[in-house]
MOPAC internal coordinates of N, CA, C and O (Angstrom, degrees):
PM7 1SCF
backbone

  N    0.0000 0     0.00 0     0.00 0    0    0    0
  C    1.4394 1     0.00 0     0.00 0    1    0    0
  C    1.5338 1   107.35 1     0.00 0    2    1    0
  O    1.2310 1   113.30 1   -59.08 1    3    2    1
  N    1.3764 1   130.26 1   120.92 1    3    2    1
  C    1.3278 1   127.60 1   147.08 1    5    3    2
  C    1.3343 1   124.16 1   -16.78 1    6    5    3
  O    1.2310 1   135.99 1   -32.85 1    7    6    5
  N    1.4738 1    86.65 1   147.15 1    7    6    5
  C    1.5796 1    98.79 1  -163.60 1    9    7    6
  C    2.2406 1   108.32 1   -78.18 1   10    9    7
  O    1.2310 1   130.46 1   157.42 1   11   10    9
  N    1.3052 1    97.43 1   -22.58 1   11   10    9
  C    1.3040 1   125.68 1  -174.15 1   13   11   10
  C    1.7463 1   106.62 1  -107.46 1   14   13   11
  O    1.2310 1   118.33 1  -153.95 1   15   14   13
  N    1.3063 1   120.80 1    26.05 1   15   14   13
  C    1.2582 1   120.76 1   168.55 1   17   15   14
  C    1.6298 1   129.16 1   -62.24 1   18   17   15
  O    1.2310 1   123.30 1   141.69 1   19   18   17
  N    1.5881 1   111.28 1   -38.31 1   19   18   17
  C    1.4469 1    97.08 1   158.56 1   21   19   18
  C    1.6937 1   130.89 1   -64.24 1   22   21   19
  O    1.2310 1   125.38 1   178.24 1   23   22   21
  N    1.2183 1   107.28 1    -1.76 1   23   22   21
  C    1.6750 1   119.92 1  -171.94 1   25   23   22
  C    1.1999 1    89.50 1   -81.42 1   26   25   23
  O    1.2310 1   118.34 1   109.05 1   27   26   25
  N    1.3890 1   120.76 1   -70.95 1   27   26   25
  C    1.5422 1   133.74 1  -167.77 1   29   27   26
  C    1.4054 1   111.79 1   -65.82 1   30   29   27
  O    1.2310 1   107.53 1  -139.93 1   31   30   29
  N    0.8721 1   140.86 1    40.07 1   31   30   29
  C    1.6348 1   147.58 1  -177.11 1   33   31   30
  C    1.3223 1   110.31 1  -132.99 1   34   33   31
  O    1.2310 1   131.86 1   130.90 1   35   34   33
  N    1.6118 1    94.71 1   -49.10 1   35   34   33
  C    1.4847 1   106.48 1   178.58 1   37   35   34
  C    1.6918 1   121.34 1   -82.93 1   38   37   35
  O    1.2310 1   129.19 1  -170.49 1   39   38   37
  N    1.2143 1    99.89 1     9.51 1   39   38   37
  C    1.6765 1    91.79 1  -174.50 1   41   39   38
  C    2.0220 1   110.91 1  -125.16 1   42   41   39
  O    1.2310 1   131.24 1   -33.42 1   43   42   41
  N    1.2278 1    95.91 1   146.58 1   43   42   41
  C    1.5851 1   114.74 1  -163.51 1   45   43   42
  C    1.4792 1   102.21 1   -41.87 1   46   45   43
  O    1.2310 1   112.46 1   -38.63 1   47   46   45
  N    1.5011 1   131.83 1   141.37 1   47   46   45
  C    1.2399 1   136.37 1   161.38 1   49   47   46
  C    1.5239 1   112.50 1   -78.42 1   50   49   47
  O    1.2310 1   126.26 1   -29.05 1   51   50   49
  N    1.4807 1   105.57 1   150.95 1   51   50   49
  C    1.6012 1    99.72 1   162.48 1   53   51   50
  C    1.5979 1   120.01 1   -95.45 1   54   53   51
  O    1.2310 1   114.30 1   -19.87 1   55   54   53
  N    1.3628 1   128.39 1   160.13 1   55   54   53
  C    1.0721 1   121.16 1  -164.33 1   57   55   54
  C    1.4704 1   119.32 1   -59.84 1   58   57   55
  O    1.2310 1   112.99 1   152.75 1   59   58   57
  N    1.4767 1   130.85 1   -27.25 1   59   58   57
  C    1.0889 1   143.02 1   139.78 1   61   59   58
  C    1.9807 1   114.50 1   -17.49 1   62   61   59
  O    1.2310 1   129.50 1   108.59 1   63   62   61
  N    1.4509 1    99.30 1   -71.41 1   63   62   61
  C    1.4293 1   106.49 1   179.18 1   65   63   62
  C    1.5700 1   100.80 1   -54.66 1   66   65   63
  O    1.2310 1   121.19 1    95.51 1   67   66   65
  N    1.3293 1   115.32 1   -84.49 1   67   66   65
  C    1.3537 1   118.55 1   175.14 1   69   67   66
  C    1.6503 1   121.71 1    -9.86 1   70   69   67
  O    1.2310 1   111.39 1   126.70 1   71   70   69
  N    1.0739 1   133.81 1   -53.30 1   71   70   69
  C    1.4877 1   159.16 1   159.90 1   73   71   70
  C    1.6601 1   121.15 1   -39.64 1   74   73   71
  O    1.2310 1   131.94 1   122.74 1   75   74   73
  N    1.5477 1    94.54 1   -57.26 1   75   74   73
  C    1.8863 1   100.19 1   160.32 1   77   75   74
  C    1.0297 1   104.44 1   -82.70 1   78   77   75
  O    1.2310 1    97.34 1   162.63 1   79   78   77
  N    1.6427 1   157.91 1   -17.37 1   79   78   77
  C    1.0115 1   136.31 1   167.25 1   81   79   78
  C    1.8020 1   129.72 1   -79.90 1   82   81   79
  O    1.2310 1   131.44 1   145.37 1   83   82   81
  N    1.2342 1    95.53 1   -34.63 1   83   82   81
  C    1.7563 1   110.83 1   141.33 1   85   83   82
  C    1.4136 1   115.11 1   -22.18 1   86   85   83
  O    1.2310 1   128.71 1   103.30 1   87   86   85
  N    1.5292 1   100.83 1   -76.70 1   87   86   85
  C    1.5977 1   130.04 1  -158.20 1   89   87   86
  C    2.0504 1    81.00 1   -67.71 1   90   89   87
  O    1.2310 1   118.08 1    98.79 1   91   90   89
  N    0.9394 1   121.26 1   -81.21 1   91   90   89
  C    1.9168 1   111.49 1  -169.25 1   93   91   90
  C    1.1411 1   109.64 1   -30.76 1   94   93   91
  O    1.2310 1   127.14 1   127.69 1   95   94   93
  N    1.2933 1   103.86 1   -52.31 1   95   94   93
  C    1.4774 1   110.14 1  -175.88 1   97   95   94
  C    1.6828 1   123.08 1   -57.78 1   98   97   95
  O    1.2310 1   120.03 1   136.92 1   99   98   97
  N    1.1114 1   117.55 1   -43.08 1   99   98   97
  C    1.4204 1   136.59 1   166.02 1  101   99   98
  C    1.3126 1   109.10 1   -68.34 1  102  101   99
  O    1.2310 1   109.19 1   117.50 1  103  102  101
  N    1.6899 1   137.86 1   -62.50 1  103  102  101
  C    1.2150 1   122.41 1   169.70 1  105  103  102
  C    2.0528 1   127.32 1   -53.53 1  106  105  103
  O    1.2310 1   129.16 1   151.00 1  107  106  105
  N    1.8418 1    99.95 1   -29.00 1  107  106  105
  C    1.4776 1   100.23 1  -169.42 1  109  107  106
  C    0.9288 1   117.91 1    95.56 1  110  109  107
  O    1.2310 1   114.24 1  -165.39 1  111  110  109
  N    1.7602 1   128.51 1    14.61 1  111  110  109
  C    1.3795 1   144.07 1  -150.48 1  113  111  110
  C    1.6416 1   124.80 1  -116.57 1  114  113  111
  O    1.2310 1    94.32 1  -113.42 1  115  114  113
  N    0.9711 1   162.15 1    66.58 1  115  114  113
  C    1.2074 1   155.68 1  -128.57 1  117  115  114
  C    1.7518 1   130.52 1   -39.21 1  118  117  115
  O    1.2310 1   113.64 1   -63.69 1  119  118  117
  N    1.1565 1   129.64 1   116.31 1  119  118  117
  C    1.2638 1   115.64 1  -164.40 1  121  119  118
  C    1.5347 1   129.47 1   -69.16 1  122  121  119
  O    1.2310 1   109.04 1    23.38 1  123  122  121
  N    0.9259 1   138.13 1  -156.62 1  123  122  121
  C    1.4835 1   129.19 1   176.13 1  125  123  122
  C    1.7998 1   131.34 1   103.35 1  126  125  123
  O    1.2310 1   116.69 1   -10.96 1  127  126  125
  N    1.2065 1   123.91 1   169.04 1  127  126  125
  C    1.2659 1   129.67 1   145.79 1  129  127  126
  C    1.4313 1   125.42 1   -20.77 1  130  129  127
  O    1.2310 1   117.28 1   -33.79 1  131  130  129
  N    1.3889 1   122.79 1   146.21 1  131  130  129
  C    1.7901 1   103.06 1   177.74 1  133  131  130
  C    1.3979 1   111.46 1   -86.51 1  134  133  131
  O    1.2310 1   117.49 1   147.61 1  135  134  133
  N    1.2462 1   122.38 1   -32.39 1  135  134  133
  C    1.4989 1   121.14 1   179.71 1  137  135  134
  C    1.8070 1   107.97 1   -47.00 1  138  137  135
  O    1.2310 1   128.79 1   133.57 1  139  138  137
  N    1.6308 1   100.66 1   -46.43 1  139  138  137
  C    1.8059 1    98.03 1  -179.42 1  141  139  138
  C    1.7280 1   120.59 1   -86.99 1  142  141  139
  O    1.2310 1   129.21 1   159.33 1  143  142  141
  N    1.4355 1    99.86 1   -20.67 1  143  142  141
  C    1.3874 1    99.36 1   147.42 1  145  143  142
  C    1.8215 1   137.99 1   -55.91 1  146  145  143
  O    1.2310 1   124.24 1   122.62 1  147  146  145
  N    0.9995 1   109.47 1   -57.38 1  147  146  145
  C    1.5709 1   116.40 1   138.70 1  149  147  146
  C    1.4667 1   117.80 1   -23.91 1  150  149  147
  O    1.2310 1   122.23 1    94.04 1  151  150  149
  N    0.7714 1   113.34 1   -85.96 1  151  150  149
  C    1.5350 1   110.18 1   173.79 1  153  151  150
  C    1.3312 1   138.61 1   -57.25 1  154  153  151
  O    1.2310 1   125.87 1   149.24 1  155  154  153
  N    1.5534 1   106.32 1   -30.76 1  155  154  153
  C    1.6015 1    98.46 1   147.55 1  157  155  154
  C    1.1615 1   139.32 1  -103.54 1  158  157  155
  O    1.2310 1   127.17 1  -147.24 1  159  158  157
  N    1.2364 1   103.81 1    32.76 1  159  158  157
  C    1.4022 1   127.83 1  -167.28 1  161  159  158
  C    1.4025 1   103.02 1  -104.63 1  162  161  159
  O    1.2310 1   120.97 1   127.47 1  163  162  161
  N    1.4069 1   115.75 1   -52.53 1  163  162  161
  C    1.4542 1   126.45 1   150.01 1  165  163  162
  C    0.8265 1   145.80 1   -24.27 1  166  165  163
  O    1.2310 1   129.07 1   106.31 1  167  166  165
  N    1.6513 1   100.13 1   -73.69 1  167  166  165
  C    1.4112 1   127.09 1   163.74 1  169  167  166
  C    1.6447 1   119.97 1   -29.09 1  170  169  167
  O    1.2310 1   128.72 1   123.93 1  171  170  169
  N    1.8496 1   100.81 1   -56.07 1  171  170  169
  C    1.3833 1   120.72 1  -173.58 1  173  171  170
  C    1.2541 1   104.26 1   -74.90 1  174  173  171
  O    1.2310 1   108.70 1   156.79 1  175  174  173
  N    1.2965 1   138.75 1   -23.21 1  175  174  173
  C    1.5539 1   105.23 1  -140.38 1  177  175  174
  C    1.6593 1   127.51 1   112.39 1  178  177  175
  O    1.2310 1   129.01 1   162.08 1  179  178  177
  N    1.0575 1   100.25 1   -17.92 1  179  178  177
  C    2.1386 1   107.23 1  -151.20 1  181  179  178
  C    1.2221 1    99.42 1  -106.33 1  182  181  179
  O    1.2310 1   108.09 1  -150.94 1  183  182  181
  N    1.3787 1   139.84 1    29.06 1  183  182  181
  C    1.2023 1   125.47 1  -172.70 1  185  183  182
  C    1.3634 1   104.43 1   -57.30 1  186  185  183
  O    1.2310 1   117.66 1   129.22 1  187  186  185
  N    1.5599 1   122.06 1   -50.78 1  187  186  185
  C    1.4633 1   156.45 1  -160.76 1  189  187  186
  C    1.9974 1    90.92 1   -41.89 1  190  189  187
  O    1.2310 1   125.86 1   141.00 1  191  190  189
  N    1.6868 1   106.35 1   -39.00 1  191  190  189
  C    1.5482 1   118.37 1  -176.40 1  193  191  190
  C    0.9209 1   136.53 1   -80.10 1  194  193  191
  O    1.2310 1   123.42 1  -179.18 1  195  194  193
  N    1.8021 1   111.04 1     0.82 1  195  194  193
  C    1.1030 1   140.06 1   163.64 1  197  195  194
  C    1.0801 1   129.05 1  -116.95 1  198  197  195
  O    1.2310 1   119.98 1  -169.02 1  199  198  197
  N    1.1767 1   117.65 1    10.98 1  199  198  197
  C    1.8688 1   140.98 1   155.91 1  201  199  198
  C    1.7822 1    97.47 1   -85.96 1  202  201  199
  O    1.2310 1   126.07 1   -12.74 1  203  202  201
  N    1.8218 1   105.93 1   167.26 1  203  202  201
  C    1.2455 1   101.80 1  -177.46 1  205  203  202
  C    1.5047 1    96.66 1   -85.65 1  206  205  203
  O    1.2310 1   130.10 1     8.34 1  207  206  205
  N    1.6021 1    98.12 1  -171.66 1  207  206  205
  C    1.6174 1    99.17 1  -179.49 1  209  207  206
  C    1.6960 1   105.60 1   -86.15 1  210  209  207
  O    1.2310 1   118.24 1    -1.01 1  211  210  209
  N    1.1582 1   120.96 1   178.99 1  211  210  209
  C    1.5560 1   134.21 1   178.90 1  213  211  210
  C    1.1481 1   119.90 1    37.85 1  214  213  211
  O    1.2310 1   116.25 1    15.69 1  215  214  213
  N    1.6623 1   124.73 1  -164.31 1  215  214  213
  C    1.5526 1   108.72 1  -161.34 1  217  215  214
  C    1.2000 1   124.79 1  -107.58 1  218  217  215
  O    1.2310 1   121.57 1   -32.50 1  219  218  217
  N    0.9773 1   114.60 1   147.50 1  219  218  217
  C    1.4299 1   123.11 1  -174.30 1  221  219  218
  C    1.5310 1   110.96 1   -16.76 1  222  221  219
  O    1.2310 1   115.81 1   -38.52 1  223  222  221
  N    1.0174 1   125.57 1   141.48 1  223  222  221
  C    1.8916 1   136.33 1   151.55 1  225  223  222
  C    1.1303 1   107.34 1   -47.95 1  226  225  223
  O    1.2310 1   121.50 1   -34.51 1  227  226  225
  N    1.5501 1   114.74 1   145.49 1  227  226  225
  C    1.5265 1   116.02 1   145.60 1  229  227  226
  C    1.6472 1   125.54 1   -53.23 1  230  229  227
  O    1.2310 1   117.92 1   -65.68 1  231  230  229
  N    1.3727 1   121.57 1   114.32 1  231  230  229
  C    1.9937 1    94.45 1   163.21 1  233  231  230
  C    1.7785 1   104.37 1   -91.41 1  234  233  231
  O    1.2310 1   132.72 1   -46.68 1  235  234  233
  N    1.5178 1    93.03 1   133.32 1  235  234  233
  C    1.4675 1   111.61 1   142.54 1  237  235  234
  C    1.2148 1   129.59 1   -16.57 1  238  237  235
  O    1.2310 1   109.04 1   -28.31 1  239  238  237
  N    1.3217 1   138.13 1   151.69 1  239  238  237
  C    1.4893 1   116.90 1   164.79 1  241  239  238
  C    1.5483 1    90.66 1  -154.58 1  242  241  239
  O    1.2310 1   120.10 1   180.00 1  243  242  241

């Protein structure tokens, strides 16, 4: 956890932020950076939560 975590709690998101936190929240997925996503993604289990949802597309050929 940041060393400045009560700062960052308290201050306004941009709609961007707001949007991935939606999206975690809606998938069940952990929020954050991708490098620490990765890693607790790992860590946990969740890779599956960092893939999109449903099945693959057809490719063209």
């Amino acid at each position: 956890m940041p060393d400045n975590w009560e700062t960052s709690v308290d201050e306004l998101q941009t709609e961007a932020e707001l949007a991935a936190i939606d999206h975690s929240a809606l998938r069940g997925s952990p929020y954050g950076g991708d490098q620490w996503l990765s890693q607790v993604a790992t860590r946990l289990g969740m890779e599956a939560a960092r893939r999109p949802r449903g099945r693959p597309g057809k490719y063209l050929t």
